[in-house]
C-alpha positions as CSV (number, residue, x, y, z in Angstrom):
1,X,96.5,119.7,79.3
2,X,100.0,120.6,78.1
3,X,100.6,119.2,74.9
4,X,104.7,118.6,74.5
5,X,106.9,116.5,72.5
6,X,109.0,114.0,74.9
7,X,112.3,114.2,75.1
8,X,112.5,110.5,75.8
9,X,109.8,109.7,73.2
10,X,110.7,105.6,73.4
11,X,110.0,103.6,76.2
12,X,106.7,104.4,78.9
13,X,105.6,102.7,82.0
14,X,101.9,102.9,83.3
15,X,101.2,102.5,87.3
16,X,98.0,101.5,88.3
17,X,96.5,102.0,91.8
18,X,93.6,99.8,93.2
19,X,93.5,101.5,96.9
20,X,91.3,99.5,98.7
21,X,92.5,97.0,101.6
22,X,90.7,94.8,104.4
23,X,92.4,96.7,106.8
24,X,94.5,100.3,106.7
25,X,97.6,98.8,108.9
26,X,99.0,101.5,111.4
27,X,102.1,102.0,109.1
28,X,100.9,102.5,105.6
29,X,100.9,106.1,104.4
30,X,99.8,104.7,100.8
31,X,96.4,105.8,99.6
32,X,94.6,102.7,101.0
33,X,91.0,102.9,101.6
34,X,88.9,100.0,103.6
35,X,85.3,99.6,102.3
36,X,83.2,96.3,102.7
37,X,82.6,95.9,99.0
38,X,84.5,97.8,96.8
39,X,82.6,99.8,93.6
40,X,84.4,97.5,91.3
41,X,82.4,97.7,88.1
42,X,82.4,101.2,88.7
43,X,86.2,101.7,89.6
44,X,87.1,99.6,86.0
45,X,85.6,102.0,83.9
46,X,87.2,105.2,85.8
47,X,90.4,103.0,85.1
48,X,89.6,102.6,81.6
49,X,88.3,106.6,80.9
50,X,91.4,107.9,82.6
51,X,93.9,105.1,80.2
52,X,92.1,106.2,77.1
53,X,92.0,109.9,78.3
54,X,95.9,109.6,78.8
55,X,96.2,107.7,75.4
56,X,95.5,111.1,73.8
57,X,97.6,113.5,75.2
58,X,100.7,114.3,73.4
59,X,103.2,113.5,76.0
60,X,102.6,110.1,75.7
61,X,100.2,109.3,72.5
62,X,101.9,106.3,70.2
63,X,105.1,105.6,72.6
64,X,106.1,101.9,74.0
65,X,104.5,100.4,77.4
66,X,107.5,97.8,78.8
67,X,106.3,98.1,81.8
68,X,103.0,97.7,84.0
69,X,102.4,97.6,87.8
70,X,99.2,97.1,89.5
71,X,100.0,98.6,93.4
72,X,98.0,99.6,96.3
73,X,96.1,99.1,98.1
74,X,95.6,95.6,97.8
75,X,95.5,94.8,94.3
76,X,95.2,91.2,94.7
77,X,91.5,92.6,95.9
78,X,90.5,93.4,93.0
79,X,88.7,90.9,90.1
80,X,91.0,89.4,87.6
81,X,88.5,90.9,85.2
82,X,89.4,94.2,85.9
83,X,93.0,93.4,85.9
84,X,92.1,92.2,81.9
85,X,90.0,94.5,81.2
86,X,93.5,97.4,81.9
87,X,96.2,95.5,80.0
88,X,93.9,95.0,77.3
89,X,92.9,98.9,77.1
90,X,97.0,99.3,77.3
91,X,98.2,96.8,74.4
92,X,94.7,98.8,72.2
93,X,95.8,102.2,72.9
94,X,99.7,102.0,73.0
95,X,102.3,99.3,71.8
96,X,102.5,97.0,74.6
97,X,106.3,95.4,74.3
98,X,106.2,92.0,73.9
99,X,107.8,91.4,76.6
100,X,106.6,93.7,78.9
101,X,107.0,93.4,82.5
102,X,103.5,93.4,84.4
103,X,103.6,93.2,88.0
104,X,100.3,92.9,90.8
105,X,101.0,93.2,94.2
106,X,99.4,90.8,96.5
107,X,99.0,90.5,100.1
108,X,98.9,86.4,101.8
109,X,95.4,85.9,103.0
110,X,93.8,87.7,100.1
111,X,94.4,85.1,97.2
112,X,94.4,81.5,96.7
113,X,95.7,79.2,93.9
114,X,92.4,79.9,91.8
115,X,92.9,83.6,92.0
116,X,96.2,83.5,91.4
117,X,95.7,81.7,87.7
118,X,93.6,83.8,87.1
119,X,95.8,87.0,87.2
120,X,98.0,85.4,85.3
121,X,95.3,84.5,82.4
122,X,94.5,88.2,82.7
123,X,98.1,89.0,81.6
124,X,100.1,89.3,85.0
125,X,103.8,87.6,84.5
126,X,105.3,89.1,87.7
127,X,104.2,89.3,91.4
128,X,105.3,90.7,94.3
129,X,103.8,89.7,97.7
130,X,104.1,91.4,100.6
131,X,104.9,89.0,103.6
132,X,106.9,91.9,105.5
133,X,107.8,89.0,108.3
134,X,107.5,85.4,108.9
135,X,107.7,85.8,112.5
136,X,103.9,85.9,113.8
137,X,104.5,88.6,116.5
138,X,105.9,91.0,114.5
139,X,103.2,90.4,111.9
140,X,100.6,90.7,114.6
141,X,102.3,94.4,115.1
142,X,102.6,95.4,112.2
143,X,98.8,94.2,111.8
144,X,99.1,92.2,109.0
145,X,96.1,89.7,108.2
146,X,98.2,86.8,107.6
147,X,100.8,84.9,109.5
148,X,104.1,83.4,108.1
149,X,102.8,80.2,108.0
150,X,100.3,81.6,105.5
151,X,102.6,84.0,103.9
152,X,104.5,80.3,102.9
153,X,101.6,79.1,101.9
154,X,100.7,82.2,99.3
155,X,104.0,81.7,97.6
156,X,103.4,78.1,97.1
157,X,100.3,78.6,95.6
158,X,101.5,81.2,93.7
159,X,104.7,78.7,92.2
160,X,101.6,76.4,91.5
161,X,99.5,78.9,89.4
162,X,102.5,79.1,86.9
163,X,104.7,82.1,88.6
164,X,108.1,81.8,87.8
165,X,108.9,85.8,88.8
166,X,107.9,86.6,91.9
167,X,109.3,88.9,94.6
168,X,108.6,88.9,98.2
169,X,108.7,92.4,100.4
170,X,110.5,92.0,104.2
171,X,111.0,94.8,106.5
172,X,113.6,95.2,109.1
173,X,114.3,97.9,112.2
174,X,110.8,97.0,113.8
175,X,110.7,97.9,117.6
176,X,113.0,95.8,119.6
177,X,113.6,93.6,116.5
178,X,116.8,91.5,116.9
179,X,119.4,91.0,114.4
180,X,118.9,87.4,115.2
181,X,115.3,87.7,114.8
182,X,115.9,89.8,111.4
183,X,117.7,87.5,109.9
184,X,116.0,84.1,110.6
185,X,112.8,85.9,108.7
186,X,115.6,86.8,105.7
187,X,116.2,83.3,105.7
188,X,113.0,81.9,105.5
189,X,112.2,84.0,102.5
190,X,116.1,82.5,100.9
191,X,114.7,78.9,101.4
192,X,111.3,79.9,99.1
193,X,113.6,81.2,96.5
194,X,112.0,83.9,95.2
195,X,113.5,86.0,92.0
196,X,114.1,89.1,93.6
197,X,113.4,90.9,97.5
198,X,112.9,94.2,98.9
199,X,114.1,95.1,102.0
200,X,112.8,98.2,103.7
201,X,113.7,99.7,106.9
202,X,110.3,100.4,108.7
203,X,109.6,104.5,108.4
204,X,107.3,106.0,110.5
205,X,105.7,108.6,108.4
206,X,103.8,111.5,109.2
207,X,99.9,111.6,109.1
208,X,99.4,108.1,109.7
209,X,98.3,105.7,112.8
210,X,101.8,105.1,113.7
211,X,103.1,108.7,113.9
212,X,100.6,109.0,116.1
213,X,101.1,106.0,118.4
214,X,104.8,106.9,118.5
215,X,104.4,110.7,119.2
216,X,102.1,109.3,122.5
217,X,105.0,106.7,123.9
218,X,108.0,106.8,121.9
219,X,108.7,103.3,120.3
220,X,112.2,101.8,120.6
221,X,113.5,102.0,117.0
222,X,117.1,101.0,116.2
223,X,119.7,104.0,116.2
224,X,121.5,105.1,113.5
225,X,124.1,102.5,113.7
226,X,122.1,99.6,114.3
227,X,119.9,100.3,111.2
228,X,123.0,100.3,109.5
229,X,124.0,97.1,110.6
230,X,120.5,95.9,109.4
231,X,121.3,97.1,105.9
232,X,125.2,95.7,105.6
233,X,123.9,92.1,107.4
234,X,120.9,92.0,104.6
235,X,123.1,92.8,101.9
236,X,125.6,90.4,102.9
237,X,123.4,87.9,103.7
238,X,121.9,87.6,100.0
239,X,124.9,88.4,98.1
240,X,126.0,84.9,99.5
241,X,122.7,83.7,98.7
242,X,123.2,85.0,95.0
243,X,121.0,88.0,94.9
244,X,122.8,91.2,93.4
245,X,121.7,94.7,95.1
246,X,121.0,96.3,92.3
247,X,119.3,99.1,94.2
248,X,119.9,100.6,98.2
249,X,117.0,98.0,99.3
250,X,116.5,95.8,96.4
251,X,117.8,92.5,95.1
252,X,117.5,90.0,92.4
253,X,118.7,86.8,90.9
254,X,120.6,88.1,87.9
255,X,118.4,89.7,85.3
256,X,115.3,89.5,87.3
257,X,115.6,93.4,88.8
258,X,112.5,95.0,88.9
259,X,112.5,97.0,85.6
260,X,108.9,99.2,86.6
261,X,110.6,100.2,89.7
262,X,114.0,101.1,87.9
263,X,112.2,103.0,85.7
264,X,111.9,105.5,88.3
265,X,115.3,105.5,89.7
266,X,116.3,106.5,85.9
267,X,113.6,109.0,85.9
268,X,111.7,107.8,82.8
269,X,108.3,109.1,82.3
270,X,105.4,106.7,83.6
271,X,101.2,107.3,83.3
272,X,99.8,106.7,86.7
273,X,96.0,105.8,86.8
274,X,93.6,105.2,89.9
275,X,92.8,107.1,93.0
276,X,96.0,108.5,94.0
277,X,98.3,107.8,91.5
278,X,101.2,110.1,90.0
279,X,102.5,110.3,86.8
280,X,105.2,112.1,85.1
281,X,106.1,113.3,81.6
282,X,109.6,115.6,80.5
283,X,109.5,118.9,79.2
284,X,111.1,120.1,76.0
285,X,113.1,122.9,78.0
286,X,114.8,120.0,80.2
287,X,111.9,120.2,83.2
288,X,109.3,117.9,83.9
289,X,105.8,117.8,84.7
290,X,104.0,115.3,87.4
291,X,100.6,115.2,88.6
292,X,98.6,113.1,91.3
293,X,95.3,112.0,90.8
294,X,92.0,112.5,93.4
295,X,92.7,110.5,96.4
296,X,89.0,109.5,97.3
297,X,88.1,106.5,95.3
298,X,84.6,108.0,95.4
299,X,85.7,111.0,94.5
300,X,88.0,109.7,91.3
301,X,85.2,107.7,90.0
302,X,83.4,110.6,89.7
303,X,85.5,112.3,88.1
304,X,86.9,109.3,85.6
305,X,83.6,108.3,84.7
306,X,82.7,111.9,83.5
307,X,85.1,112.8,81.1
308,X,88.4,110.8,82.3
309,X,90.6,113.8,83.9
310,X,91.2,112.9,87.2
311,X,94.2,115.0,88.1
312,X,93.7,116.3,91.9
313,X,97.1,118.9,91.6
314,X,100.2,118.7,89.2
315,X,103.1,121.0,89.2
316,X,106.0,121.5,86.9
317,X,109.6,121.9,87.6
318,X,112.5,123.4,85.6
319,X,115.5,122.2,84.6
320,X,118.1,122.4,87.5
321,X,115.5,121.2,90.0
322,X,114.4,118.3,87.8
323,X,118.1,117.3,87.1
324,X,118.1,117.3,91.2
325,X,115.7,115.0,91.2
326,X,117.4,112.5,88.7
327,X,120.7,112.4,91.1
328,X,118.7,112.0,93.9
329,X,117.3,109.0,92.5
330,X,119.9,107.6,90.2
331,X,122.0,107.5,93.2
332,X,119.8,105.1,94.8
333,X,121.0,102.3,92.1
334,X,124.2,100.1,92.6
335,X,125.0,100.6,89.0
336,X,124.3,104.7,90.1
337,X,124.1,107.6,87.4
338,X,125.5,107.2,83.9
339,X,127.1,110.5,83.2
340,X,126.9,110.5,79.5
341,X,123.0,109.5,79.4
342,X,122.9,112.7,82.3
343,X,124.7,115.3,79.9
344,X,122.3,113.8,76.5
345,X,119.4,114.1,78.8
346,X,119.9,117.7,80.8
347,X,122.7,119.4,78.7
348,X,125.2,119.4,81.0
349,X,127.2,117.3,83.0
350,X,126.7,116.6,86.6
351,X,129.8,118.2,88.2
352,X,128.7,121.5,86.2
353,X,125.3,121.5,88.3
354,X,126.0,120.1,91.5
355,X,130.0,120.0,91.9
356,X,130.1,122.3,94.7
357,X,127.3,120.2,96.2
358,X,129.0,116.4,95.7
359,X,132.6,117.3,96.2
360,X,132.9,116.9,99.9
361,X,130.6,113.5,99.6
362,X,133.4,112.8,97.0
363,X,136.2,113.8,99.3
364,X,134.7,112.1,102.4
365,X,134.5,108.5,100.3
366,X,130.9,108.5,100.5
367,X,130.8,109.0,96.7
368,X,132.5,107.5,94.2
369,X,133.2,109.6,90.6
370,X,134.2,108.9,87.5
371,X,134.5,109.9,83.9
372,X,131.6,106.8,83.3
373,X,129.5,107.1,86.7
374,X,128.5,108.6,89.8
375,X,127.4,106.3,92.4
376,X,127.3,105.4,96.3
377,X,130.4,103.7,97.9
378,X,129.7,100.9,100.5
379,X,129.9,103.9,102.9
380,X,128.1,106.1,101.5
381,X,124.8,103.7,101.3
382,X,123.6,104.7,104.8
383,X,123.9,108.3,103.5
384,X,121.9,108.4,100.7
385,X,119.2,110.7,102.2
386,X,122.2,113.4,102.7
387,X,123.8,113.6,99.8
388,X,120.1,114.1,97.9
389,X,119.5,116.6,100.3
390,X,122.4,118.3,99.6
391,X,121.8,118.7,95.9
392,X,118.4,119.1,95.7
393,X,118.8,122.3,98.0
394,X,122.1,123.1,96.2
C-alpha cells in the first residue's frame, strides 16, 4: 500500500458497512446480502483486522475520527456488541473527537426499545431510520418489512431509548405517486419531529430487481417537471417547518446537518471498512486515491480475517480529474464550494480549471459565482447532474 503524507492531515471519517438485510428490496443497488443467520462473530473480527490494518497505513495513521457511520445493509441487524467492539477499536487506534458524530442506520421492524439502548450504550449518538413512506401501499411496493404504523412506532421507541438526533429517510417520485399523497407522508414525518430528513427521488439503477421489472413494462415515473415540482414542494414544505436544506436532498433543524455525509460533499478523506465499502485518501501531487473493498461478505471475511487487506480494486486519479470531482460534489451543498479552501486545496482557482465549462451555467442563472463561492441557484437545483457532467468531462 501507498504510503503518502495527507494533504488534509486533520480531520478523518470512518464508514462501516454491515451488508446483510431480511430482504434485498427490488430497488436497492447497495451491497446488501440476505442470509438467515449472519457470520457475526466472524464478520467482527474482519471488521476489526481491516480498522487495525487501516490504523497503520500512512495516509491515515494518528489523524482525528469526528465522524462514524454504521450503513448498509441493515445495520440495526447487527449485535450491539459488534457495534462496541468497532468504536472501541476506533477511539484505541486513532483519536476519536470528543464529540464525534456516530450514526447507525436502522430499518422499522428490525429493532425495538431494548435494541435500541443498547446501540446507544455501545456508543451510537445519532440514528437515521429509513421509513421511506408512511403510506402502506407504497411501502408494500417498495417492499419494505414494515408499515407506517410501525415506522411511527420505531421512532418512538427510539425517542424512549435516549435519542435526541435522529433522522428519518422519505422518498418521493414513486409510480403514480401524487403530490397529495407525497406530501401527507412529508407531513407525518414533520409531526414526529425528527432533527434532520433526507429526501430522495426514487432512481432506478442499473443491475438491480427494478431495472429489470421496468425494462419488461415500463413504470409510470414522473417527468422531468413533475419531479421538479416534488423537489421545490419538499423544500418548501420544511423550510416552513424550520428545517434548512443544507444539501440538494437534505435538511436539518439548525446545526443538526449530517456532518459524516458532508464530509463527502467537501471531499475529505474517509476509511471505509466491511464488505463493500470505499474509502478515500489525497495525494501529495493534488490527486486522490479510493478503493472498494470485496463485495461478498464471505469472501471479505476471508480475506480480513487473514491479514486484514480487503481491498477488491482501487484506482487513483490526478489532479484535474480529482478537482472535478470536488465541484461535482461541493455543488451539491446549499452553502456550495468555498473558493478560497478550493485554491489552498488544488492550487488553483476554480474558474482557471473549469471556466469554459461553468460559464454558460453561469450565464444561464443556473449558477451563481462569486469572489467567496460557487453554488447552485434555486434554478439550477434540478440541474445539478448537468453541470457535473459538464466539468467532469470538461
Amino acid at each position: 500500500m501507498h504510503k503518502t503524507l495527507n494533504r488534509q492531515a486533520g480531520e478523518l471519517h470512518l464508514y462501516v458497512h454491515i451488508p446483510f438485510c431480511v430482504h434485498k428490496c427490488a430497488y436497492c443497488d447497495f451491497n446488501s446480502h440476505v442470509r438467515q443467520a449472519p457470520p457475526w462473530e466472524h464478520y467482527r473480527l474482519a471488521l476489526l483486522a481491516e480498522l487495525d490494518h487501516w490504523s497503520d497505513q500512512g495516509q491515515f495513521a494518528g489523524r482525528k475520527l469526528t465522524t462514524v457511520f454504521f450503513g448498509g445493509g441493515t445495520p440495526s441487524l447487527a449485535p450491539a456488541t459488534l457495534i462496541a467492539d468497532v468504536l472501541q477499536l476506533a477511539a484505541q487506534r486513532f483519536e476519536l473527537a470528543g464529540d464525534a458524530e456516530i450514526t447507525l442506520e436502522a430499518n422499522p421492524g428490525t429493532v425495538d426499545t431494548a435494541r435500541f439502548a443498547a446501540y446507544r450504550e455501545a456508543g451510537i449518538n445519532r440514528l437515521s431510520i429509513g421509513v421511506q413512506s408512511f403510506d402502506d401501499a407504497e411501502l408494500l411496493w417498495l417492499e419494505r418489512i414494515h408499515n407506517g404504523s410501525q415506522a411511527m412506532q420505531a421512532f418512538e421507541r427510539a425517542r424512549n431509548a435516549g435519542f435526541d438526533n435522529i433522522s428519518l429517510d422519505l422518498m418521493h417520485g414513486l409510480p403514480g405517486q401524487s403530490m397529495h399523497g407525497w406530501l401527507e407522508s412529508l407531513n407525518a414525518a414533520i409531526g414526529l419531529s425528527p432533527e434532520h430528513l433526507s429526501c430522495y427521488q426514487l432512481t432506478i439503477e442499473a443491475h438491480t430487481e427494478l431495472a429489470q421489472r421496468h425494462r419488461r413494462q415500463p413504470l409510470a415515473l414522473p417527468e422531468d417537471e413533475l419531479a421538479l415540482d416534488f423537489l421545490r414542494s419538499t423544500r418548501s414544505r420544511l423550510s416552513d417547518a424550520g428545517y434548512q436544506a443544507y444539501e440538494v436532498s437534505n435538511f436539518s433543524r439548525p446545526g443538526r446537518y449530517c456532518r459524516h455525509n458532508d464530509a463527502y460533499w467537501l471531499y475529505h478523506d474517509y476509511i471505509g471498512i466491511g464488505a463493500g465499502a470505499a474509502g478515500k485518501w489525497d495525494e501529495d501531487d493534488g490527486g486522490i486515491t479510493r478503493y472498494a473493498d470485496i463485495r461478498s461478505p464471505e469472501g471479505y471475511i476471508k480475506a480480513g480475517i487473514s491479514d486484514g487487506r480487503c481491498i477488491n480494486n482501487s484506482e487513483t486519479l490526478g489532479l484535474k480529474k480529482a478537482a472535478g470531482e470536488a465541484v461535482w460534489l461541493g455543488l451539491r451543498r446549499h452553502d456550495g464550494i468555498d473558493q478560497q479552501l478550493f485554491s489552498k486545496r488544488f492550487g488553483q482557482k476554480i474558474g482557471e480549471m473549469f471556466g469554459e465549462a461553468l460559464r454558460p451555467w453561469q450565464r444561464s442563472g443556473h449558477l451563481l459565482i462569486s469572489e467567496e463561492t460557487i453554488k447552485l441557484s434555486d434554478k439550477g437545483l434540478g440541474m445539478a447532474d448537468s453541470i457535473a457532467v459538464s466539468v467532469l468531462t470538461d
